[in-house]
NUVEXFI-456087 format. One record per residue (C-alpha): residue in one letter; chain; x, y, z. Coordinates in pm, 1 decimal. Layout:
N
  type  mol        xx        yy        zz
     a    A         X         Y         Z
...
//
This chain:
316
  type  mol        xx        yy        zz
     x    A   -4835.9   -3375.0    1861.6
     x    A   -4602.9   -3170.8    2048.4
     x    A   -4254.0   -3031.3    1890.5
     x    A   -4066.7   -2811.2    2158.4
     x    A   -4220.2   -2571.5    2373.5
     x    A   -4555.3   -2538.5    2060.7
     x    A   -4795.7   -2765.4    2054.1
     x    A   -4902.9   -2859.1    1667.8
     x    A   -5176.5   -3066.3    1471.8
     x    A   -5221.6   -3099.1    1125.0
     x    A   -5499.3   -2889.6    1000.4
     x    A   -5647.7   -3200.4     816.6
     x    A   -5625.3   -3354.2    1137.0
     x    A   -5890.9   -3124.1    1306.7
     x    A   -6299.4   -3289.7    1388.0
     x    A   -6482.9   -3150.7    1064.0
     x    A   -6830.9   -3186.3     971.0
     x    A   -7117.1   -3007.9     746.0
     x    A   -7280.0   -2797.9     936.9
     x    A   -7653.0   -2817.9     812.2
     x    A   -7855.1   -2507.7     948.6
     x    A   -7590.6   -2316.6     844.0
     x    A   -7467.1   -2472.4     525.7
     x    A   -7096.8   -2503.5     626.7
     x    A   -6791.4   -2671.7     674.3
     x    A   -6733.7   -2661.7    1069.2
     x    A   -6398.4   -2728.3    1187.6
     x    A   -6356.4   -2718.6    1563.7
     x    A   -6011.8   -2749.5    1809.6
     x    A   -5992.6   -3064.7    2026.6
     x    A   -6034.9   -2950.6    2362.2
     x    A   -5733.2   -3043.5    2506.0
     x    A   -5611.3   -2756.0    2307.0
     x    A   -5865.9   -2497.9    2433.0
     x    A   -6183.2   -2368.8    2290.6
     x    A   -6213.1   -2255.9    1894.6
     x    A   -6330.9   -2329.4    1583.9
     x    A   -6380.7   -2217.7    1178.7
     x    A   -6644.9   -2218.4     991.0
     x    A   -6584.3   -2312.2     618.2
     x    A   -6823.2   -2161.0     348.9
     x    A   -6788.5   -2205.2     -14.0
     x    A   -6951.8   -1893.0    -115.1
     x    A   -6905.2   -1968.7    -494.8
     x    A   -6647.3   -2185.6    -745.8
     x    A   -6394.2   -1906.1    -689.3
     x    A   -6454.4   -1778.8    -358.1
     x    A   -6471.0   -1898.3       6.5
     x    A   -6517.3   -1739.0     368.4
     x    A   -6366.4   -1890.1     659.8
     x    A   -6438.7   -1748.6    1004.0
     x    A   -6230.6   -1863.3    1277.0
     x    A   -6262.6   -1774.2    1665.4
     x    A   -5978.1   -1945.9    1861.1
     x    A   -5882.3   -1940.4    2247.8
     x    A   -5622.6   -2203.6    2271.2
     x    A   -5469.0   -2338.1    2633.0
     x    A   -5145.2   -2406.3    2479.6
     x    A   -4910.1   -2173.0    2246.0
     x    A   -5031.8   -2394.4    1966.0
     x    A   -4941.6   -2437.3    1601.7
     x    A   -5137.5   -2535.9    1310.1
     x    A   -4966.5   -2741.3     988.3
     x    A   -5131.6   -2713.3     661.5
     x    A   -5017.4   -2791.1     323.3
     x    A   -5241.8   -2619.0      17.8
     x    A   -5100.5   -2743.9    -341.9
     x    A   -5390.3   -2491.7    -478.7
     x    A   -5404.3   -2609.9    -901.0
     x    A   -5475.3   -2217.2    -992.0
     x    A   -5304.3   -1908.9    -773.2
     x    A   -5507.4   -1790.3    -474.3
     x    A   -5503.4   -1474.0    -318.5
     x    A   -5643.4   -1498.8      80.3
     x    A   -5759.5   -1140.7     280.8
     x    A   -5751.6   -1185.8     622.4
     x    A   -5915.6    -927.4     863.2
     x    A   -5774.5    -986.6    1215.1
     x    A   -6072.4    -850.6    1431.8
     x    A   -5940.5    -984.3    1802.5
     x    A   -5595.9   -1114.0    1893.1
     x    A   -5275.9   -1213.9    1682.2
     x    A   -5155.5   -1514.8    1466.2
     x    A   -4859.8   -1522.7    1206.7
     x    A   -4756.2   -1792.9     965.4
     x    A   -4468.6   -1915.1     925.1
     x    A   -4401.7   -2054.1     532.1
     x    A   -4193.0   -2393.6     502.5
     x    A   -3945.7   -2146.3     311.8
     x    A   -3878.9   -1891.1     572.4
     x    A   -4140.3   -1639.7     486.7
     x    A   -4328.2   -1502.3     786.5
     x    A   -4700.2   -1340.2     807.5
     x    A   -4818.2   -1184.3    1133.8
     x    A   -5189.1   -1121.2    1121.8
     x    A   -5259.6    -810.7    1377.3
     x    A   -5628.4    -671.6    1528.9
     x    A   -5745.1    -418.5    1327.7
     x    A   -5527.1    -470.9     994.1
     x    A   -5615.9    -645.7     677.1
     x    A   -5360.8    -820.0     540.0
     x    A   -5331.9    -949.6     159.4
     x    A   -5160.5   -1205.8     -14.3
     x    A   -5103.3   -1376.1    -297.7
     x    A   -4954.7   -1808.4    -354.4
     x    A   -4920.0   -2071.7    -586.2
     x    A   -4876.0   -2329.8    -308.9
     x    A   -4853.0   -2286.6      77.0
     x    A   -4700.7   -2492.7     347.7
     x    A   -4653.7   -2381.2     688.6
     x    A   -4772.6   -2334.1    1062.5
     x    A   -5065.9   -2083.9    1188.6
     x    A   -4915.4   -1970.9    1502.4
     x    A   -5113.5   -1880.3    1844.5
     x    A   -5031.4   -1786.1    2120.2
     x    A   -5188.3   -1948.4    2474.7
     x    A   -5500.4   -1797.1    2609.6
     x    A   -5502.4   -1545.9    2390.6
     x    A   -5860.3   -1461.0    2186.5
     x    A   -5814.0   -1449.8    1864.1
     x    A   -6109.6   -1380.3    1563.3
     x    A   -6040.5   -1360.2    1208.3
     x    A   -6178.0   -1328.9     889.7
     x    A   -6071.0   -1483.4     595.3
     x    A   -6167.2   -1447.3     209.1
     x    A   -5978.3   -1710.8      14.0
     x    A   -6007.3   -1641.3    -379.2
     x    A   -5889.4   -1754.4    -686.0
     x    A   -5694.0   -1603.5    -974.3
     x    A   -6011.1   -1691.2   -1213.9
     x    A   -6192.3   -1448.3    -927.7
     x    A   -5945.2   -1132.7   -1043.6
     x    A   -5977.9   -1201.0   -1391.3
     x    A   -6334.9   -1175.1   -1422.2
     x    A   -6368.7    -892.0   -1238.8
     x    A   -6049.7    -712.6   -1282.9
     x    A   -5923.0    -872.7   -1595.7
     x    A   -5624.3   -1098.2   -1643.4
     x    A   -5363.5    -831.4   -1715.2
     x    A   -5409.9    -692.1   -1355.8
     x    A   -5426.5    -922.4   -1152.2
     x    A   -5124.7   -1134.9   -1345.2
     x    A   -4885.5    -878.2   -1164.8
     x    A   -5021.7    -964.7    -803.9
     x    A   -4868.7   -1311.0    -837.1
     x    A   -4532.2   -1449.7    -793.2
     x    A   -4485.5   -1777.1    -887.4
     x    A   -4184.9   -1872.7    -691.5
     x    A   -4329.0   -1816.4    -327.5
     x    A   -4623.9   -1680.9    -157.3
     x    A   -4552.6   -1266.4     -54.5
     x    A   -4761.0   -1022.3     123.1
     x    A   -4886.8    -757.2     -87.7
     x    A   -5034.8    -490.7     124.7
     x    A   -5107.1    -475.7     507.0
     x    A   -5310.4    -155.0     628.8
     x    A   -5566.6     -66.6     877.5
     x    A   -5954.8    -222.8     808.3
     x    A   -6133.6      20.3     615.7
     x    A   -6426.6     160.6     773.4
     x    A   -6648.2      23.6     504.3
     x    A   -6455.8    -317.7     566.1
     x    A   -6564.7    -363.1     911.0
     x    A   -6928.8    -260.1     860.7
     x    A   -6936.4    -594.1     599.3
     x    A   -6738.8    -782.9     849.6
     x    A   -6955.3    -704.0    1176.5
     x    A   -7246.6    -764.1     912.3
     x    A   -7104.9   -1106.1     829.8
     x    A   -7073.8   -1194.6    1156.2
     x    A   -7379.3   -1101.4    1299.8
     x    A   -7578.5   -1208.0     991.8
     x    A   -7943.2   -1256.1    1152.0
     x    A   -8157.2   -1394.0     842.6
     x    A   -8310.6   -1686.2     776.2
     x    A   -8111.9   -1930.1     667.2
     x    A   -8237.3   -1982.5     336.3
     x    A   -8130.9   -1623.8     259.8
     x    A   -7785.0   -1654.0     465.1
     x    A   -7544.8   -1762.0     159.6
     x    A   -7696.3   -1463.1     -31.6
     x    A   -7652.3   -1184.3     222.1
     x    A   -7339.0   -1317.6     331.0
     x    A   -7247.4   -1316.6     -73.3
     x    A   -7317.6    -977.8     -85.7
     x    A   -7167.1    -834.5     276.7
     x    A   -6778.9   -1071.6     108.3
     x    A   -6844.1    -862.1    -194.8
     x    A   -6919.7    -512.5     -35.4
     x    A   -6600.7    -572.8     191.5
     x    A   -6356.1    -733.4    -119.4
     x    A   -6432.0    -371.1    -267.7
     x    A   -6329.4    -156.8      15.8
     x    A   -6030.1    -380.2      95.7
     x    A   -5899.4    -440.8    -242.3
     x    A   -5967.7    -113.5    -380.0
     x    A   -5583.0      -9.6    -243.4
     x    A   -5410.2    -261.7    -535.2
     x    A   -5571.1    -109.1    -827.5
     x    A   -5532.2     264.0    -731.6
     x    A   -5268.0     500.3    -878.2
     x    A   -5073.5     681.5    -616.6
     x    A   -5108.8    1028.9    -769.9
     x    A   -4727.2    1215.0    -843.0
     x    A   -4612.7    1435.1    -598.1
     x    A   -4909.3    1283.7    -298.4
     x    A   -4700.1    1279.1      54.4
     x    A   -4614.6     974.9     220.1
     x    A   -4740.9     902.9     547.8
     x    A   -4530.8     732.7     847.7
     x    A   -4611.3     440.8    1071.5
     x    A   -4685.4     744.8    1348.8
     x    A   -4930.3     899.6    1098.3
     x    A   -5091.9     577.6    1115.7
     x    A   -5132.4     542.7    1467.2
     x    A   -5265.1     834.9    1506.0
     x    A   -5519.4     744.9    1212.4
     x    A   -5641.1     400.5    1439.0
     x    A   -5621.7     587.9    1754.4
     x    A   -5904.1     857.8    1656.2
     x    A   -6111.3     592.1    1484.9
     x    A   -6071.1     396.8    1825.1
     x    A   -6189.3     705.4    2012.0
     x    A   -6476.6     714.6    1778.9
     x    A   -6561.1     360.9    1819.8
     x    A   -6555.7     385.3    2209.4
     x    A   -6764.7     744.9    2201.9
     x    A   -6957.6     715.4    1955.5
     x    A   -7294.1     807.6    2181.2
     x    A   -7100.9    1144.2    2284.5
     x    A   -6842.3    1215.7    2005.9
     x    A   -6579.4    1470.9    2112.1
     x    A   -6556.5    1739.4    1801.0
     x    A   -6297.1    1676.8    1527.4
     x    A   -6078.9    1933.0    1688.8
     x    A   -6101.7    1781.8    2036.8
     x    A   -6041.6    1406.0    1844.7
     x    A   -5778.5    1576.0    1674.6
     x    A   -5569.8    1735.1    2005.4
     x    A   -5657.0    1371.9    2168.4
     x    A   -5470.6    1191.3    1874.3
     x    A   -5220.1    1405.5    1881.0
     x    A   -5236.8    1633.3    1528.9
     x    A   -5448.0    1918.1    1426.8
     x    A   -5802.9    1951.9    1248.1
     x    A   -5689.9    1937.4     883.0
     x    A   -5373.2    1659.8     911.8
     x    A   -5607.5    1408.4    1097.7
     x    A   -5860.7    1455.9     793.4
     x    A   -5590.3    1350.1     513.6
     x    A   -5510.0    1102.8     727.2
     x    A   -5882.2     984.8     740.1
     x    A   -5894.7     982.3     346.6
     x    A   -5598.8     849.2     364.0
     x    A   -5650.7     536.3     570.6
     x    A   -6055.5     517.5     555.3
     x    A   -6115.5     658.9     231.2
     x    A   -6337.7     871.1     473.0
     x    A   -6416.6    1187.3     715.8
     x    A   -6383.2    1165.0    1061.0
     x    A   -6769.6    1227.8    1053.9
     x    A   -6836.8     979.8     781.5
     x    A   -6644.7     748.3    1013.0
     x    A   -6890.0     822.8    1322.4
     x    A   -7164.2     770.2    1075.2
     x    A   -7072.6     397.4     990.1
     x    A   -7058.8     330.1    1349.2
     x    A   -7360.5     483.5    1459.7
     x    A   -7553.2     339.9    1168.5
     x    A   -7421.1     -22.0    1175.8
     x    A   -7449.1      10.1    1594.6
     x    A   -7799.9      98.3    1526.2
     x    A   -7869.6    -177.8    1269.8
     x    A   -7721.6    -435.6    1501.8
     x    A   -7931.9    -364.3    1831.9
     x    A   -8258.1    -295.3    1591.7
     x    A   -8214.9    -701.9    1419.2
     x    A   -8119.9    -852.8    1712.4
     x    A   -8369.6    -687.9    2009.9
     x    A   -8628.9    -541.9    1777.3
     x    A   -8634.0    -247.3    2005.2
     x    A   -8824.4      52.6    1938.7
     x    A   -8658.2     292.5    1695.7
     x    A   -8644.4     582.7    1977.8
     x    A   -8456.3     338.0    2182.7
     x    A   -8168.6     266.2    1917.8
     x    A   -8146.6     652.9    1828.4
     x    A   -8086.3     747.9    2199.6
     x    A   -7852.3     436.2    2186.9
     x    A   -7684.8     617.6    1893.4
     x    A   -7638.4     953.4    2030.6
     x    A   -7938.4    1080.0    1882.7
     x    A   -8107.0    1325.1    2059.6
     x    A   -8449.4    1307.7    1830.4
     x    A   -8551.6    1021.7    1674.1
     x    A   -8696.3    1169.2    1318.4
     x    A   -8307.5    1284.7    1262.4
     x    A   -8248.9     934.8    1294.8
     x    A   -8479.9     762.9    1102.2
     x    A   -8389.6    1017.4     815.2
     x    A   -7987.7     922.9     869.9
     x    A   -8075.4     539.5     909.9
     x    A   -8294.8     554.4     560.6
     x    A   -8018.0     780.5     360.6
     x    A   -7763.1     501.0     486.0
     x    A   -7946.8     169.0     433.9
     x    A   -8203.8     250.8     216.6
     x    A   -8486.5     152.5     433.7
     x    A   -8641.3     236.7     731.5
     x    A   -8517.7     159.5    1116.7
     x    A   -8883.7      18.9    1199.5
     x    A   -8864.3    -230.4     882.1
     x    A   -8563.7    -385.7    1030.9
     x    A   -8670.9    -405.7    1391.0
     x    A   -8996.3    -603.5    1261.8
     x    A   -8779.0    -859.1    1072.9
//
């Protein structure tokens, strides 16, 4: 159906089926609308995963109506691209690359907005409010909800920690009889790291950062991410991001709950893990991959950070 300038379907509308191999829900986008689809899993009563990958042709909209019987809370980690949603009562949630966004409904209609030709890949952990009480208890997470309308409660930059379980999630290279449990496990590691911002106490008297401080926070990560073979030192990262040595590390703690070298260390390590499962490659091969100039270093760093050794995954 086409209103205007958007093209729209109704999400119950999409070609579903079960996905056997992978035990999931696969929802794809007709493809005179581009290329795209989501994959549905129902990781337990109270929680669910949907990935989605989209390219659509046509600035396209998606209509869905969710009359949920219990409040939901849905975490969304935009990895490529944009989308927003618009609410059928005027609210409006844009969903940007790199930010995790939270929030909280009884009951949701609206559109999921693309744009044309534009990638887009997203993450999505939909929960319920049974979820938060058993883990957080029911006087906590009664105060996320509102039960007049759906509202945003946080938006901020994917935690370090956050995108090592979401890179794990979707790169997940087990057999499938053990998928649902590692992929159990990666939703709950990166629930912790993204959540973890709603049930902390801002300490009296802590500074406030600005949207600048931010950027400057994602543009030294980004610098990491892109040199992470030949990392500039944190005073170099620090003149390229435009602040000194000891601002950009509050702002790393801030943001990433992190150091600017416990930062490199995700991304080496989770770089390293992802070329050992999926080549099998020799372990001096990933640690010059790395930026590691002797292998034994590596193997040490690699077991400290995963527990096991780099050869024990490459022989998986």
């Amino acid at each position: 159906m086409r209103t205007s300038s958007r093209w729209r379907v109704k999400n119950d509308d999409l070609p579903t089926h079960f996905h056997a191999q992978n035990h999931c829900l696969h929802q794809a986008l007709p493809k005179e609308l581009g290329e795209g689809y989501s994959d549905i899993f129902q990781l337990d009563t109270d929680l669910s995963y949907i990935e989605t990958h989209y390219t659509p042709s046509k600035d396209l909209g998606v209509l869905s109506h969710i009359d949920s019987q219990e409040p939901r809370m849905v975490v969304t980690l935009g990895l490529k691209g944009q989308s927003c949603f618009t609410g059928h009562h005027g609210e409006e949630l844009v969903f940007n690359q790199g930010y995790t966004s939270i929030a909280t409904f009884n009951s949701s209609m609206g559109e999921r907005q693309y744009q044309a030709n534009q990638p887009v890949t997203q993450l999505r952990l939909s929960l319920s409010k049974k979820w938060l009480d058993r883990y957080f208890g029911e006087a906590q997470s009664a105060r996320l909800f509102n039960a007049e309308a759906m509202q945003l409660l946080r938006c901020q930059p994917i935690s370090t920690q956050g995108m090592v379980a979401a890179q794990q999630l979707l790169t997940a290279n087990v057999a499938p009889e053990m998928r649902r449990v590692v992929m159990h496990a990666q939703a709950m590691s990166l629930l912790a790291s993204e959540l973890s911002c709603l049930y902390q106490e801002q300490p009296q008297g802590q500074k406030k950062f600005t949207e600048r401080d931010k950027n400057i926070a994602l543009l030294a990560r980004d610098i990491l991410q892109q040199e992470f073979q030949q990392p500039p030192s944190v005073a170099e990262l620090a003149r390229r991001a435009g602040t000194n040595q000891f601002k950009l590390k509050r702002l790393f703690q801030h943001y990433f709950n992190n150091t600017p070298y416990g930062v490199l260390l995700d991304i080496r390590m989770n770089k390293a893990y992802q070329l050992l499962s999926t080549t099998h490659c020799h372990v001096n091969v990933a640690a010059d991959f790395v930026g590691y100039s002797h292998a034994n270093n590596f193997s040490a760093a690699f077991v400290k950070y995963f527990g096991t050794a780099p050869k024990v995954i490459a022989k998986q």
